[in-house]
N, C-alpha and C positions, 0 to 999 in steps of 0.2 A: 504493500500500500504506500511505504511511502516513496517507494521510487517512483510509483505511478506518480504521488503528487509534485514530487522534485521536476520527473520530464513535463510535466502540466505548466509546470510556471516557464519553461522556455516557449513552449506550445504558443502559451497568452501572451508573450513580449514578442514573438513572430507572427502575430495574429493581428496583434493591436499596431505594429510597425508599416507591416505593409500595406496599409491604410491609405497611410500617406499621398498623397499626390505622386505621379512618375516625374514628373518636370524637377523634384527634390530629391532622386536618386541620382549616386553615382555608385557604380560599379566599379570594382577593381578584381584583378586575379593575380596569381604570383604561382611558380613552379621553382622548386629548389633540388639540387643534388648534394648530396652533403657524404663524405667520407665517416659519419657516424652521427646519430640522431642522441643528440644528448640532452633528456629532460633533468633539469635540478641538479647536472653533473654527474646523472647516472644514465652511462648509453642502454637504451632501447632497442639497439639492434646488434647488442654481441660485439660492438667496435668495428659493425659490418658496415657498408654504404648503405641509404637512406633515398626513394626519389617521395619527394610530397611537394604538394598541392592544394590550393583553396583558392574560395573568393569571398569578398567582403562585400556587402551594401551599407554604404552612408547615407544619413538623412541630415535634411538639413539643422533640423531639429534638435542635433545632437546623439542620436540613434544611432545605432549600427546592428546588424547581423552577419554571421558568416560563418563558414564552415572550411575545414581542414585535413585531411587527411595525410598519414606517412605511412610504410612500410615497418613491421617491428617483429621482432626475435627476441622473444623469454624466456627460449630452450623447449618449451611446449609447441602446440599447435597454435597458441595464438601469432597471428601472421600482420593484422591492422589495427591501428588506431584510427578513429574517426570521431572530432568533434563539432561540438555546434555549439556556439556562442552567441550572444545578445548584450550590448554594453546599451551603457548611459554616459557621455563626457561633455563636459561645459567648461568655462572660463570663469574662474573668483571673481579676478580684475585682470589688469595687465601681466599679472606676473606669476599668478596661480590659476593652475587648474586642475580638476578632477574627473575619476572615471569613474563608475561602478560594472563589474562583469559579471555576468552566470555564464558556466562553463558545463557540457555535456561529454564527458568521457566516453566514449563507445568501442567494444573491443569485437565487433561483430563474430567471428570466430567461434566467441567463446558463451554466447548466448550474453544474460544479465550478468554472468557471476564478478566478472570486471567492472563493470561499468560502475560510472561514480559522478556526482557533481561536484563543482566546488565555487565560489562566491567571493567575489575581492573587491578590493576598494584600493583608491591609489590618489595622491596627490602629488602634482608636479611642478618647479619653481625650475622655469628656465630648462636647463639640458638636464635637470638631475630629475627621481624621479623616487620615492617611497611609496610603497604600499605591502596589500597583506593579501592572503587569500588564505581560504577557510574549506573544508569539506567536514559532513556528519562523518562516514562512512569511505575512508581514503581507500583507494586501490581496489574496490568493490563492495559488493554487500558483504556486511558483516565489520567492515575494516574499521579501523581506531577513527576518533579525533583526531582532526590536521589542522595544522597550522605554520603558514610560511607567509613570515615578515621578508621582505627585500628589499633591494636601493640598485635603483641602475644611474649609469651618468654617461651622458655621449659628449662626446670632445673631436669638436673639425680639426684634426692638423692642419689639414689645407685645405685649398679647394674641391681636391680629389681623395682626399684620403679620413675615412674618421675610425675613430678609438671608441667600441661600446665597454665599459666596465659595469660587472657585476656582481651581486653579491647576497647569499640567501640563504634562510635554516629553516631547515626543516624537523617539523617537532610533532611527532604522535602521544598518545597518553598511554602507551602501552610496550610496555620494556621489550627490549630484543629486539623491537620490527624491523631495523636496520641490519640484527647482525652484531655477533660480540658486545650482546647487552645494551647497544645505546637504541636511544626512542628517540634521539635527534642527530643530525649532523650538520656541517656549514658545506653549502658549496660556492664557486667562485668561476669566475670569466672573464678574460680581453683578449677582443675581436676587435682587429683593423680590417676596414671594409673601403674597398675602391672600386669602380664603374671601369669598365672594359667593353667596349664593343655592345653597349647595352646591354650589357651581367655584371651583377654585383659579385664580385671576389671577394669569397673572405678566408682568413685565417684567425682562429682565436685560440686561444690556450684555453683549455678547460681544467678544475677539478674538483674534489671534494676532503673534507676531513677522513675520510672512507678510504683507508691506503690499502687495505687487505684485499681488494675485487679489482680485478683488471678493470671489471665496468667503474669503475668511481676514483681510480687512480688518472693523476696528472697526465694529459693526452694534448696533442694538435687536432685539430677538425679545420677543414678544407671544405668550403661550400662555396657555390655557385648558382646564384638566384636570377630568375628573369620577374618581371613586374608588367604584368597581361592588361 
């Protein structure tokens, strides 16, 4: 029941959105190849290559919807992720502003037993950016409390070239879930991204407090995005 009602409430913010007038939409889509699909500093596909995909609708409103899909390897038969999003973002004043997002985890594969929501909030002051995001039931039915504070900050070196830093913990209420006892761990990221030929090149360093898992130890990741 209550994942019925969790998917219910993207249902209504995809319902109530596209509403709106067409002359207030834009569309956008993006295709990325990436040398390892790394959520939170923990790869998703074994340290294997990764192709994903989505598209987003803007309103003018401040709205947005969109969805996303990658390719993923858990050592089982789950094979995809697939999510579906719906934010809220406006402007304080000049110099702040904020989002709100619902987030829909879908591991089709593997029927419900993955699947999971999670709920964040974020305020932004210039290039730098804090927020949190929240899930009942992390990593599917049944799973802990979640919760992950973060701070990203982007920096133009130049005209061509920018620096995204990152940084975020992740914290369940329930001992072990990570592995040798911890319920939390820190991860961390810089990525220089440069435009080529209309593809974004990136390189960024990934990793995590987690030194014991290939998947969560210090790594390069190599992507390549186009912007549809």
């Amino acid at each position: 029941m209550k994942r019925t009602i969790q998917a219910s409430i993207i249902v209504s913010l995809l319902a109530a959105m596209v509403t709106v007038q067409a002359d207030s939409i834009e569309i956008s889509g993006n295709v990325t190849l990436t040398s390892d699909y790394s959520f939170r500093g923990w790869s998703q596909t074994s340290r294997d290559p990764a192709i994903q995909g989505g598209f987003d609708i803007e309103f003018e409103e401040g709205f947005s919807i969109g969805t996303w899909a990658s390719n993923v390897n858990f050592g089982d038969s789950t094979s995809m992720e697939w999510d579906l999003y719906a934010g809220y973002s406006s402007s304080i004043n000049e110099d702040f502003s904020y989002s709100l997002t619902v987030i829909r985890f879908e591991y089709p594969s593997e029927g419900e037993a993955l699947d999971y929501m999670e709920f964040g909030a974020s305020i932004s002051y210039g290039d730098a950016t804090a927020g949190i995001m929240l899930s009942q039931e992390y990593l599917g039915d049944g799973g802990p409390a979640f919760q992950y504070p973060y701070a990203d900050y982007s920096y133009a070196v130049n005209e061509n070239v920018t620096l995204d830093l990152h940084i975020g913990m992740s914290m369940v209420d329930t001992d072990d879930f990570f592995g040798d006892g911890e319920d939390s761990y820190i991860d961390y990221s810089a990525t220089l991204t440069t435009p080529f030929n209309g593809i974004d090149v990136s390189a960024g360093l990934v990793g995590t407090t987690l030194d014991d898992d290939p998947a969560t130890e210090n790594r390069l990741i190599l992507s390549f995005s186009k912007s549809l």
